[in-house]
C-alpha positions in Angstrom: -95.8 65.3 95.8 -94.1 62.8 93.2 -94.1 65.7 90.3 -92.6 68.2 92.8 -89.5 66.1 93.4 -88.8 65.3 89.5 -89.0 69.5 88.9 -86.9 70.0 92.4 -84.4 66.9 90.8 -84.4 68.5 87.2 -83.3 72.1 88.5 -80.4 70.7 90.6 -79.3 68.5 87.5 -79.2 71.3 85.2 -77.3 73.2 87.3 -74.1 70.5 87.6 -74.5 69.8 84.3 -74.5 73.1 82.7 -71.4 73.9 83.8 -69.5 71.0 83.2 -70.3 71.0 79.6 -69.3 74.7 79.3 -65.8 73.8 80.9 -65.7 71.3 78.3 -66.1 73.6 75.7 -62.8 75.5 76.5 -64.8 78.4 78.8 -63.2 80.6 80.3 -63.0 80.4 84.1 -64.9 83.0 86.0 -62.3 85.6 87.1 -61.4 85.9 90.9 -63.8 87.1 93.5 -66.7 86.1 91.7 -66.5 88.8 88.3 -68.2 87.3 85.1 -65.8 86.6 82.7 -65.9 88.9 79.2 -67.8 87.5 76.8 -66.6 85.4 73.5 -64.4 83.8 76.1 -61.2 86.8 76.0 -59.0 86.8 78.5 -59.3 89.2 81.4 -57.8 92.6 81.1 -54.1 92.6 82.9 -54.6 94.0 86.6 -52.7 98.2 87.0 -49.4 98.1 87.4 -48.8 95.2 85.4 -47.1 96.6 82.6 -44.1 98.8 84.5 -43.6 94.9 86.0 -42.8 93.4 82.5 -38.9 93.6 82.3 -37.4 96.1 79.7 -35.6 94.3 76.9 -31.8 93.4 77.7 -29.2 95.8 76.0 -26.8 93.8 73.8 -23.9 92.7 76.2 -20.6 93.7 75.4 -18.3 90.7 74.1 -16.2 89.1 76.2 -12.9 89.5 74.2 -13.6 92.9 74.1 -14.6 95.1 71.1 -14.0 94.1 67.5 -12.1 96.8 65.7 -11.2 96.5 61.7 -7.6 95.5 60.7 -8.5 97.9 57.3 -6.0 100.3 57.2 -7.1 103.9 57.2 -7.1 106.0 54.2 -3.3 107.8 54.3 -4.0 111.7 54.1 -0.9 114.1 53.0 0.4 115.9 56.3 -0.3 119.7 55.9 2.4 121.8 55.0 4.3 119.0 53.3 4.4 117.4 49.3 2.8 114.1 48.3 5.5 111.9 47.3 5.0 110.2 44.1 6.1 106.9 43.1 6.4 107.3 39.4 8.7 108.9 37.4 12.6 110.2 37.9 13.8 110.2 41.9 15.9 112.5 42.8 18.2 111.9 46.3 18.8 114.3 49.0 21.6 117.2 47.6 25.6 116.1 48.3 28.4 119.3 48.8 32.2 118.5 48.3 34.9 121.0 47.6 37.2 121.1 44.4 40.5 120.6 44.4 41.0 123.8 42.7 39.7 125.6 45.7 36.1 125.8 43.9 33.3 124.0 45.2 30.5 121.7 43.7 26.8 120.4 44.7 25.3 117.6 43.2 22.2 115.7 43.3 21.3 111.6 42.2 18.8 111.2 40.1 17.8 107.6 38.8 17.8 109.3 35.2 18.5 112.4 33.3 15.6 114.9 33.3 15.6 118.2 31.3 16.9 121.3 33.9 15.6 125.0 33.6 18.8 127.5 35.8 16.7 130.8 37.1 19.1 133.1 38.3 17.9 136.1 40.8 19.6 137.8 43.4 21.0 136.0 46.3 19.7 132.7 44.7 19.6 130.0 41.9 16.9 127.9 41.2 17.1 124.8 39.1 14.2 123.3 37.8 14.5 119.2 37.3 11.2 118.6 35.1 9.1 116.0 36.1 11.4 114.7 38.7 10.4 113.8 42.1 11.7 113.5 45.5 11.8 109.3 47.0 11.3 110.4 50.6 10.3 113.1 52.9 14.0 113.2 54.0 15.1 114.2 50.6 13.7 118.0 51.3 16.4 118.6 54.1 18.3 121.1 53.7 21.8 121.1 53.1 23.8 123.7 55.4 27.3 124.9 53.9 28.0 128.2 56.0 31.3 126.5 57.4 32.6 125.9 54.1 34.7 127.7 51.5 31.9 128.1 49.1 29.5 130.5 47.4 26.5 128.6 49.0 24.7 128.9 52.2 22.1 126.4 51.5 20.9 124.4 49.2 17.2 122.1 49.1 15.4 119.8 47.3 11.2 121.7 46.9 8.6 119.7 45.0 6.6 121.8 43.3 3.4 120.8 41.1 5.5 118.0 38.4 8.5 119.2 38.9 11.5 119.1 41.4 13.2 122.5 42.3 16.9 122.3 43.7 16.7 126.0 45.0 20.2 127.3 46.2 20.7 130.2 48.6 23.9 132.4 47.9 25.8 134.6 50.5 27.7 135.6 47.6 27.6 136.6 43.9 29.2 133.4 42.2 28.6 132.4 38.8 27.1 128.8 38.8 27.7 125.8 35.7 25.9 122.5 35.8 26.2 119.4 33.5 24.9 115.7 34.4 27.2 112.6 34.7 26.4 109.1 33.6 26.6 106.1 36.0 27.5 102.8 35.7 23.9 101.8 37.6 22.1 103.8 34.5 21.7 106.7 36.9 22.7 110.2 36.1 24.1 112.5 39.1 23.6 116.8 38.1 26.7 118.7 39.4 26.5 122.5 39.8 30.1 124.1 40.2 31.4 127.3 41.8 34.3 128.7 41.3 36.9 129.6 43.8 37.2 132.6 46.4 37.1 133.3 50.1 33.8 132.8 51.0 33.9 130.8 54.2 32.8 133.0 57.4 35.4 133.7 59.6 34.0 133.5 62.9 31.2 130.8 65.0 29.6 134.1 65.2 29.6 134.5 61.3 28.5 131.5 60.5 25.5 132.1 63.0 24.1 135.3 60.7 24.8 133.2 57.5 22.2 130.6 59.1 19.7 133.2 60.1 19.8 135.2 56.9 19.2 131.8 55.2 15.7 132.9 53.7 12.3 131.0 54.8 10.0 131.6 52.3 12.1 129.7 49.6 9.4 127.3 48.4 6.6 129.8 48.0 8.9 132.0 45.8 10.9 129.6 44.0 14.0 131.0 44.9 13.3 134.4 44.2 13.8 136.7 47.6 11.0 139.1 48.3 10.6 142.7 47.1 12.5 144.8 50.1 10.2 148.0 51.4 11.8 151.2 51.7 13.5 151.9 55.0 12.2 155.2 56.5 14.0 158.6 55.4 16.8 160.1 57.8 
């Protein structure tokens, strides 16, 4: 009777004490509802589901001055259709018209210095090239309407063209033209082309309106030189 009670007192004591020593150890808990936990102690696995409950990662908020933009200026690009203005070099001002007193007329141009000048005559035009000059401004290529003067001229621009500078000059009627350059006080130079006199003004609005329209357009692809005319058709 006495050696049953010290087995019956053994097993109970071993089975408190066992325990406690293993949650001492850092054991892990058995799981809930009474599951034996994995062996080596891992954790147990994550229940279904429990991964579409983790919350996705936060997109980056937008600041709350608003969105950051460089004050880097863009790169400039030429507009199509129109010359790249350089800043080096003889400038050349937008064309001037004044009439002589000897009934004649004259167009001139500024330039900051004298430049060598190539005269091409063809029909109905005169080009003169200004080498290596430049124009200082986009407004320099207007062009200079005359059809309501007594003069030779019907229009006359400033074309830039590779290095050089063309002053191309549309003629509603044969005229001879002379040019020579003029030295300034400033150290500039001004060319002056001359016509002579005759009666060249148009005599009606209506005149004037057909000098405009006849002005040609295709001026700075041919340098001044009108197009080759196709045969009309045979009567």
């Amino acid at each position: 009777m006495g050696m049953g009670f010290s087995v019956r007192s053994l097993v109970v004591l071993a089975l408190v004490v066992v325990p406690a020593v293993a949650s001492a150890q850092g054991a892990s808990p058995p799981p809930p509802g009474g599951g034996a936990p994995p062996p080596g102690g891992a954790a147990p696995a994550e229940p279904a589901g429990a991964a579409a409950a983790a919350p996705e990662k936060a997109e980056p908020k937008t600041p709350a001055a608003g969105y950051a933009y460089s004050d880097k200026p863009a790169a400039r690009r030429a507009p199509v259709g129109r010359a790249v203005v350089r800043r080096a070099g003889p400038q050349a001002t937008f064309p001037g018209f004044e009439q002589l007193p000897d009934g004649g007329s004259r167009l001139f141009v500024q330039l900051t210095q004298q430049v060598p000048v190539e005269q091409r005559n063809a029909p109905g035009a005169v080009t003169f090239v200004l080498k290596g000059a430049h124009v200082r401004t986009f407004n320099d290529t207007n062009a200079l309407v005359t059809v309501h003067f007594n003069t030779p001229v019907s229009r006359a621009r400033l074309v830039p063209k590779g290095n050089d500078l063309l002053f191309i000059v549309d003629l509603r009627a044969a005229s001879p033209a002379t040019f020579k350059f003029q030295d300034n006080q400033d150290k500039t130079a001004t060319l002056m082309i001359d016509f002579g006199k005759g009666d060249f003004a148009a005599s009606t609005e209506e005149d004037g309106v057909r000098a405009v329209k006849a002005t040609r357009t295709d001026a700075p692809k041919t340098g001044g030189v009108p197009p080759a005319s196709s045969p009309g058709p045979t009567p």
